[in-house]
C-alpha positions as CSV (number, residue, x, y, z in Angstrom):
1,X,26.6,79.3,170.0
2,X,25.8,76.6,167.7
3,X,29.4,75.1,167.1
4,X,33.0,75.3,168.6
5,X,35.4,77.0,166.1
6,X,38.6,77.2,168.0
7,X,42.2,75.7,167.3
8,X,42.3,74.5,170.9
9,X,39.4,72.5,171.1
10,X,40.2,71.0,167.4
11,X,43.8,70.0,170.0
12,X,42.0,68.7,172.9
13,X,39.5,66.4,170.8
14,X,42.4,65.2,168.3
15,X,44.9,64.5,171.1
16,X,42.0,62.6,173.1
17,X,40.7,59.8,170.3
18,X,44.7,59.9,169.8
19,X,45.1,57.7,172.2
20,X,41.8,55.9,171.1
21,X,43.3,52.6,169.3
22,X,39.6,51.7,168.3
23,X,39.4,54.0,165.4
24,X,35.8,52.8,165.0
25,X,34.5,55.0,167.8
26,X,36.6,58.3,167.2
27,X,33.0,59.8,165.4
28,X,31.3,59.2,168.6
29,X,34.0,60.3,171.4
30,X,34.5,63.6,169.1
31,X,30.9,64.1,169.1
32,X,30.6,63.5,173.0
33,X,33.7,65.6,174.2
34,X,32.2,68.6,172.2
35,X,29.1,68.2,173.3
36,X,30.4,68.3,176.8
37,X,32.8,71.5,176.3
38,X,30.2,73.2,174.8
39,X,27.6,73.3,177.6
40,X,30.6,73.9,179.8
41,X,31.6,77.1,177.5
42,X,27.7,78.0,177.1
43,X,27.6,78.1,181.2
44,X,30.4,80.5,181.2
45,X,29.8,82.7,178.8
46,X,26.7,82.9,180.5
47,X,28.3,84.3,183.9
48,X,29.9,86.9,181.8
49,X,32.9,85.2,180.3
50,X,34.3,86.1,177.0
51,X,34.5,83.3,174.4
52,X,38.0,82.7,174.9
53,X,38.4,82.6,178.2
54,X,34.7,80.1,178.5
55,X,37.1,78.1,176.1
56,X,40.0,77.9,178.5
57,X,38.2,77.4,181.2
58,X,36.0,74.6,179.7
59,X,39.2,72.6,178.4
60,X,41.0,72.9,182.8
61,X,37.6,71.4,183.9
62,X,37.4,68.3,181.1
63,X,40.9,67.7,182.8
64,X,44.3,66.3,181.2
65,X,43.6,65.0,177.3
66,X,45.7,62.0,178.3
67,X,44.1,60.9,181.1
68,X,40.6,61.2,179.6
69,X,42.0,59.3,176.5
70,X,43.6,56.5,178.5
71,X,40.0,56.2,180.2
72,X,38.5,55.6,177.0
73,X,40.8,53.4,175.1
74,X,40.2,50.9,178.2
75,X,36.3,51.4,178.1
76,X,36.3,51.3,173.6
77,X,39.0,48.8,173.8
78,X,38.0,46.3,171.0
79,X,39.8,42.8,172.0
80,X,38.1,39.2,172.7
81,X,37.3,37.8,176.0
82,X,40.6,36.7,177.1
83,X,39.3,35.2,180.1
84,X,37.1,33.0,177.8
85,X,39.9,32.2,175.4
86,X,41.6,31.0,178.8
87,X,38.9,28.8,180.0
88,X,38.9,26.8,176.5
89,X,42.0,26.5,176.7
90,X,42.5,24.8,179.8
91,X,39.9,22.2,178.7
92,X,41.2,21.9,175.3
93,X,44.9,21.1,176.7
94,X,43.5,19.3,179.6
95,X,41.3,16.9,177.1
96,X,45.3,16.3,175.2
97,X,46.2,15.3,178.8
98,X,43.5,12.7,179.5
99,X,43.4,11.4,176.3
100,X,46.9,11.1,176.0
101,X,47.3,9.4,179.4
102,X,44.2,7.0,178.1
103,X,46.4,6.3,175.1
104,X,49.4,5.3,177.3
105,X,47.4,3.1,179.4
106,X,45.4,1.6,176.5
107,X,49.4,1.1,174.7
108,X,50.3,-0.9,177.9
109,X,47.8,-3.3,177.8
110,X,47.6,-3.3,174.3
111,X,43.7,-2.1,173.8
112,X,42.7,-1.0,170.8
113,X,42.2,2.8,172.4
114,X,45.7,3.2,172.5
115,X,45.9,3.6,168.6
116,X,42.9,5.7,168.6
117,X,44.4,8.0,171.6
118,X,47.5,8.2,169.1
119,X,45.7,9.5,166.4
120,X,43.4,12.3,168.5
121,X,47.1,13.9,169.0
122,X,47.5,13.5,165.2
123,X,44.2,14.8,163.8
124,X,42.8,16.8,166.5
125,X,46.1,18.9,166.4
126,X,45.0,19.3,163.0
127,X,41.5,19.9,163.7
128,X,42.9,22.2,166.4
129,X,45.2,24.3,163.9
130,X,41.6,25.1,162.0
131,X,39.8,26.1,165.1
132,X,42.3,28.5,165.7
133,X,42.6,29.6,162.4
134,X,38.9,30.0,162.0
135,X,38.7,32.0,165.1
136,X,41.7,34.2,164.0
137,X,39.5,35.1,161.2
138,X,36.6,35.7,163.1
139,X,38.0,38.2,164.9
140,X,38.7,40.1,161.5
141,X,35.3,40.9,160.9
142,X,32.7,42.3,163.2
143,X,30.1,39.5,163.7
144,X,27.3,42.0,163.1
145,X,28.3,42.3,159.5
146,X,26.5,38.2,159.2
147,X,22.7,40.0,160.3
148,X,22.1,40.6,156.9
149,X,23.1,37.0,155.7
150,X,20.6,35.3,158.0
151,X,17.7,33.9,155.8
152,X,20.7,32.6,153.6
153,X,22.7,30.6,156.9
154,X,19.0,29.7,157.8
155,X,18.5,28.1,154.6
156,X,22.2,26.5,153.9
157,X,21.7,24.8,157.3
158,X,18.2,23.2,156.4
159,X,20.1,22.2,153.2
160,X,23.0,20.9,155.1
161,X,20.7,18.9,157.8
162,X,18.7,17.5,154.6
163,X,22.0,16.1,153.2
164,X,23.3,14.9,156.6
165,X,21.0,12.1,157.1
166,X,19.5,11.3,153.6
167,X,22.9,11.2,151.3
168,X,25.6,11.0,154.1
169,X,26.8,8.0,155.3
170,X,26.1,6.1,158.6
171,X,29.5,5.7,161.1
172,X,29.4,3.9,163.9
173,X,25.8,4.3,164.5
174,X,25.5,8.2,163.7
175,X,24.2,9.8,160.4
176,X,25.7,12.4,158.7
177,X,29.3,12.1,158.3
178,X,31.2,13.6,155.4
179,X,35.3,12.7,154.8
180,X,37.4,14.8,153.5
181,X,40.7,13.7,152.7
182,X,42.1,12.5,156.1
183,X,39.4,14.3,158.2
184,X,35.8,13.8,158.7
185,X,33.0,15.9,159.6
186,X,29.5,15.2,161.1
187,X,27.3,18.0,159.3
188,X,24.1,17.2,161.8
189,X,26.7,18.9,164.2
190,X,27.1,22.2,162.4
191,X,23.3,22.7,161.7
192,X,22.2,23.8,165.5
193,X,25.2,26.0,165.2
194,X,24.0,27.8,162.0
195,X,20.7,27.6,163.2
196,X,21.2,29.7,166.3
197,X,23.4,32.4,164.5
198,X,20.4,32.9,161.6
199,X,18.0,32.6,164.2
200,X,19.3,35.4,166.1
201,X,19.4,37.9,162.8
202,X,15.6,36.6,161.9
203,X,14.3,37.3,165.6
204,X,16.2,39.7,166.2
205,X,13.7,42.8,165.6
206,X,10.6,40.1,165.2
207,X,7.3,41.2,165.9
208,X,5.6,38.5,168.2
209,X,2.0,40.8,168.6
210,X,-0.2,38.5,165.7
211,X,-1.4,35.2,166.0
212,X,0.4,34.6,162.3
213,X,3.3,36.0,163.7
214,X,4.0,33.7,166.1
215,X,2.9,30.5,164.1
216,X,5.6,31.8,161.6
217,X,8.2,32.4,164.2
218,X,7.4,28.8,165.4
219,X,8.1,27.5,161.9
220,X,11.1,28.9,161.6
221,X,12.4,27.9,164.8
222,X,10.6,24.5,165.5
223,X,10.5,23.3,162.2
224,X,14.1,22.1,161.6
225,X,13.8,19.7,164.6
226,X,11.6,17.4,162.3
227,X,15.1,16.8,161.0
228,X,16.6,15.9,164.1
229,X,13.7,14.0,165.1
230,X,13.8,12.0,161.7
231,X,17.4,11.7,161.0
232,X,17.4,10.6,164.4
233,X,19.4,12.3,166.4
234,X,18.2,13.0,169.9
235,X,20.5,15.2,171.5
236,X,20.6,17.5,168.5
237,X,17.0,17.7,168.9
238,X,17.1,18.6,172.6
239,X,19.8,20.8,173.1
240,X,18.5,22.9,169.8
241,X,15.2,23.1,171.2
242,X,16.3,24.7,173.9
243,X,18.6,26.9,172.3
244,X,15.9,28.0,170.2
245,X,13.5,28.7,172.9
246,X,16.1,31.0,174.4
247,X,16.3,32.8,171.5
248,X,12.3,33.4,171.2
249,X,12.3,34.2,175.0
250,X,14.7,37.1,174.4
251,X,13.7,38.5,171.4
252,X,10.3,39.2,173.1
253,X,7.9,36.2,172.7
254,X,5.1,36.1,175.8
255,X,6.2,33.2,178.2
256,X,2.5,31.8,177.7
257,X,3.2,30.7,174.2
258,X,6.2,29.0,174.6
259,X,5.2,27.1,177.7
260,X,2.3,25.7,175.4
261,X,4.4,25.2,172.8
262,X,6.8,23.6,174.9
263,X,4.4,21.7,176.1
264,X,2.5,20.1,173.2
265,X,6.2,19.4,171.9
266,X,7.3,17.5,174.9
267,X,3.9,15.2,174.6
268,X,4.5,14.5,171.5
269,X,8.2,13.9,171.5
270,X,7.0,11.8,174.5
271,X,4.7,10.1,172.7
272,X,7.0,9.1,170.0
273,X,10.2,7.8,172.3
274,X,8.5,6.0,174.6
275,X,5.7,4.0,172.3
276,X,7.8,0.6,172.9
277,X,8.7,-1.1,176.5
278,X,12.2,-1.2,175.6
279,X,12.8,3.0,174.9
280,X,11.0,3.5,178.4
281,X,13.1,0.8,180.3
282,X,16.2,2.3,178.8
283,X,14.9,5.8,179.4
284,X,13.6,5.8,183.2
285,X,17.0,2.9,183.9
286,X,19.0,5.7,185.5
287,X,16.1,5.9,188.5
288,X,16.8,2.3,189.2
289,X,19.4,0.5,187.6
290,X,19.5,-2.3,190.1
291,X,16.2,-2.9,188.6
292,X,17.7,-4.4,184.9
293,X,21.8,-4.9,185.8
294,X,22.7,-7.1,183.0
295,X,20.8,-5.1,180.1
296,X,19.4,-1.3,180.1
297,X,20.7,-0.7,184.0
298,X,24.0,-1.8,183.2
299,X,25.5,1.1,181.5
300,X,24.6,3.1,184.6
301,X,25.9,0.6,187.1
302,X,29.4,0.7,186.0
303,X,29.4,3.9,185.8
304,X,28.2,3.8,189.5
305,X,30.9,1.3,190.3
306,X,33.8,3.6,188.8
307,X,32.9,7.0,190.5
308,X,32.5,4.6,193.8
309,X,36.1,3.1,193.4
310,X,37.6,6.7,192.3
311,X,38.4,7.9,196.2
312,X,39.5,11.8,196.3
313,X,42.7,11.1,194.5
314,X,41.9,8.7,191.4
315,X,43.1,5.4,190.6
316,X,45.9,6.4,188.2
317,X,46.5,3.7,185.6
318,X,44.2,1.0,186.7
319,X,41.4,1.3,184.6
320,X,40.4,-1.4,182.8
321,X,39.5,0.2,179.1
322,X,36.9,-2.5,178.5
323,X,35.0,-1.8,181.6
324,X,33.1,1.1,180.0
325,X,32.7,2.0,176.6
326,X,33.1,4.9,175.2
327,X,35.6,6.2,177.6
328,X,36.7,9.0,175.4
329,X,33.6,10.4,174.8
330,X,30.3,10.4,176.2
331,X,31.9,9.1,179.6
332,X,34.9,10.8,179.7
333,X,34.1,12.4,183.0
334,X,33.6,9.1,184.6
335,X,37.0,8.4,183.6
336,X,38.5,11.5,184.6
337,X,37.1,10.9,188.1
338,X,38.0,7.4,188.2
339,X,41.5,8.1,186.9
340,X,42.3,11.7,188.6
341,X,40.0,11.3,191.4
342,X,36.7,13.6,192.6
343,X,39.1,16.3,193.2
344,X,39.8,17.0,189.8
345,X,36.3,16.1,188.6
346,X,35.0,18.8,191.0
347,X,37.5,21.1,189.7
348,X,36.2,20.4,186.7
349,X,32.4,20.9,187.0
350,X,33.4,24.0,188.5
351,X,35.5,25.2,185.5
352,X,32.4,24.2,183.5
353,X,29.6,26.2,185.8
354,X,32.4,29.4,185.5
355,X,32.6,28.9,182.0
356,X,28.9,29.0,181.3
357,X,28.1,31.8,183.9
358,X,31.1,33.9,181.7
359,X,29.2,33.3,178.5
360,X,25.9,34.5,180.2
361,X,27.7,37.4,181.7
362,X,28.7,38.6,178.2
363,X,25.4,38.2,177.0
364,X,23.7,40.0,179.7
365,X,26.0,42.8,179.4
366,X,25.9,42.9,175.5
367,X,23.7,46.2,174.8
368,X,23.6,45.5,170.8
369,X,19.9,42.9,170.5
370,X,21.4,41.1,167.6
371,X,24.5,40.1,169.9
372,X,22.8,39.1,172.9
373,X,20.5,36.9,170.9
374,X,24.2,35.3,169.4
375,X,25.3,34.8,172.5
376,X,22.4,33.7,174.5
377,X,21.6,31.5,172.3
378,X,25.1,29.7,171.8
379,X,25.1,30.0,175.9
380,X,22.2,27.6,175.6
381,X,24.2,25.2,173.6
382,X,27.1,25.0,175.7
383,X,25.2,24.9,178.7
384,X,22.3,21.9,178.1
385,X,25.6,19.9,176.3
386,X,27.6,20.5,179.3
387,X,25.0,19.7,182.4
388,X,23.6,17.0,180.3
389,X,26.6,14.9,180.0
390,X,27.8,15.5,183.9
391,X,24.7,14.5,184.8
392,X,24.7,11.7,182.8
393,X,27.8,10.8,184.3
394,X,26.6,11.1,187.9
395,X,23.7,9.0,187.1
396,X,21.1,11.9,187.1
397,X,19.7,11.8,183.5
398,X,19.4,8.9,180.8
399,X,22.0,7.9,179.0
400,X,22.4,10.3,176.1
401,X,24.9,10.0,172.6
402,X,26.3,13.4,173.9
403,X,29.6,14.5,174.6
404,X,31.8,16.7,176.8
405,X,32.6,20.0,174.9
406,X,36.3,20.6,174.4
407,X,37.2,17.3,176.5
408,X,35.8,14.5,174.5
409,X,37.6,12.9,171.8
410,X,36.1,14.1,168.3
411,X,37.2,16.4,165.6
412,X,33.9,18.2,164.7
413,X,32.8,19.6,167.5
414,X,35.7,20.4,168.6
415,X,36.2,23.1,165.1
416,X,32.3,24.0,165.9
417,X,32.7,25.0,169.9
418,X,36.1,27.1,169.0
419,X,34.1,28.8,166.1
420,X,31.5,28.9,168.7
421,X,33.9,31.2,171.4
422,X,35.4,32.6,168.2
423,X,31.8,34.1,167.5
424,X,31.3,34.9,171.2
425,X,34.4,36.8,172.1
426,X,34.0,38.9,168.5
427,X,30.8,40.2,170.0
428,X,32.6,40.6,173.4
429,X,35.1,42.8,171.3
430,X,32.3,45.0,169.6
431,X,30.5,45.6,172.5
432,X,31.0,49.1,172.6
433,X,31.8,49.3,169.3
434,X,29.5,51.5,167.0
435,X,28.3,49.7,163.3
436,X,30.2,51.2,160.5
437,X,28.2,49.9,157.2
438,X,30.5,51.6,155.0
């Protein structure tokens, strides 16, 4: 018995994917179920059973159509990460907060941050209204539908970078900025993002076996950090570098060949920042700031001073705005704890660690290669910006131009890190969804 011809069955199956809203997988659960009732008909018919009644007796033992489709429309279920979604925004809404209560402090003591806290709510709602728009439209589209566009993101984002810092203009200190209209946008920003997504399509089935192989694969993933490295622009360089490394490591590469080209990397990068005495003092500063107060240590020093001073509960409004710069960005967690106290900072790192650790969870469990390598890699991103600023802010790394996702004031990233969980919860919500090309 080679098939199942029988009105019944045709019944059971229907009424099953019925209840199946993931139309994408009906193909598949059809095919299943009457693989499953035929072996159960073929074992009956074997014990002397008519057709017929192997038919009945095969549908009582698959058990109530509803109940089996309810149990699969949970596990087929195609919907983001909702947890995720949560977890950005609680730091999205609590970064309003902070930089909202800033802005009010700043106001009352007439700093210049209380205009600039004025316009985040302005033009970050804006920039807000985008990200969620762009991630609305995300989730339209099944991300593995962009494999096939990766050599072309690859090369947009070399274009991009090569504009960024040789035609783009220089604002306050950092290369790459282009204005449009009332809002501005740092493309150096969007290039690791790009990177990582056409990274993930190339490596995805790369063959790492030949010598040329892997010198290729290196090309393709090292070689855009020259651009980094030239534009410059530190962080971008470190935290893609890493992100790209994750990407080779789980596409297959042998461990031994990225730890020495890791390694011949970090020598030379090495080699590179600390050639003058005043990169190495400002550098190796964090180990002893005491050392240098008034020049290189002193950046770390207050920021030694403030989590001191914070107590469990903060100091509420009685931060003095020109005792560290950059408040609203790079050390926005110094103000938080100084503020709002170490309880909520802790609460915060720990919001952070649960964040990353839910990112590498859906990668882990992502089946589809393409996906994992998306999300992996992304993980990277989030992760190295995330633990390098706290631990910048605790006084445990140099002092790096790096921000804190979702919290720190700036428009850009902001757009880029929702895209960023736009792209990861799409391939949360394919997971178990099979690839229809046509």
């Amino acid at each position: 018995m080679q098939s199942i011809d029988n009105k019944m069955v045709d019944e059971y199956v229907n009424n099953v994917c019925g209840l199946v809203k993931n139309k994408k997988v009906h193909e598949n659960i059809k095919e299943e179920l009457l693989g499953h009732i035929y072996e159960i008909v073929e074992e009956y018919i074997e014990r002397g059973k008519s057709e017929e009644e192997a038919i009945n007796q095969a549908l009582l033992q698959m058990g109530s159509f509803d109940v089996i489709g309810s149990s699969l429309n949970k596990v087929h279920k195609a919907a983001p990460d909702w947890i995720l979604l949560r977890m950005t925004s609680m730091f999205i809404l609590f970064s309003i907060f902070t930089l909202g209560f800033m802005g009010i402090n700043a106001s009352s003591s007439g700093h210049y941050l209380g205009e600039i806290s004025k316009k985040y709510i302005i033009r970050n709602g804006l920039y807000l209204i985008i990200g969620i728009a762009v991630v609305m439209g995300i989730s339209k589209i099944d991300y593995r539908s962009l494999k096939k566009y990766s050599k072309y993101i690859y090369i947009g984002a070399i274009i991009i970078s090569i504009i960024g810092f040789s035609v783009c203009p220089v604002v306050n200190g950092t290369m790459g900025w282009v204005r449009i209209g009332v809002m501005s946008f740092n493309v150096l920003y969007i290039a690791p993002i790009l990177l990582t997504l056409s990274l993930a399509g190339i490596y995805e089935n790369y063959d790492w076996s030949s010598l040329k192989n892997i010198l290729i694969g290196f090309a393709l993933g090292f070689g855009p950090g020259l651009i980094f490295l030239v534009a410059p622009s530190v962080t971008s360089l470190v935290i893609y570098t890493i992100a790209v490394t994750t990407l080779m490591i789980i596409s297959g590469i042998k461990l031994r060949y990225v730890i020495i080209s890791l390694g011949t990397l970090g020598m030379a990068f090495t080699a590179v920042i600390f050639q003058t005495a005043y990169n190495r003092a400002r550098i190796t500063a964090f180990l002893r700031p005491i050392d240098d107060p008034y020049d290189v240590g002193w950046i770390y020093n207050q920021i030694y001073m403030l989590r001191k001073s914070a107590g469990l509960f903060g100091q509420g409004g009685n931060y003095a705005l020109d005792v560290l710069p950059l408040a609203n960005s790079d050390y926005i967690l110094t103000y938080i704890i100084y503020t709002f106290g170490w309880i909520v900072g802790i609460i915060l790192i720990a919001l952070v660690l649960a964040f990353i650790i839910r990112i590498g969870f859906i990668g882990v469990n992502t089946k589809d290669k393409y996906g994992k390598l998306i999300v992996s890699g992304l993980c990277s991103l989030f992760a190295t910006q995330f633990l390098l600023n706290i631990l910048m802010n605790l006084n445990l790394a140099p002092a790096f131009a790096i921000s804190l996702p979702f919290i720190s004031y700036g428009g850009t990233a902001l757009i880029i890190n929702i895209f960023s969980i736009g792209i990861i919860t799409n391939v949360y919500k394919w997971r178990n969804t099979p690839y229809i090309t046509a």
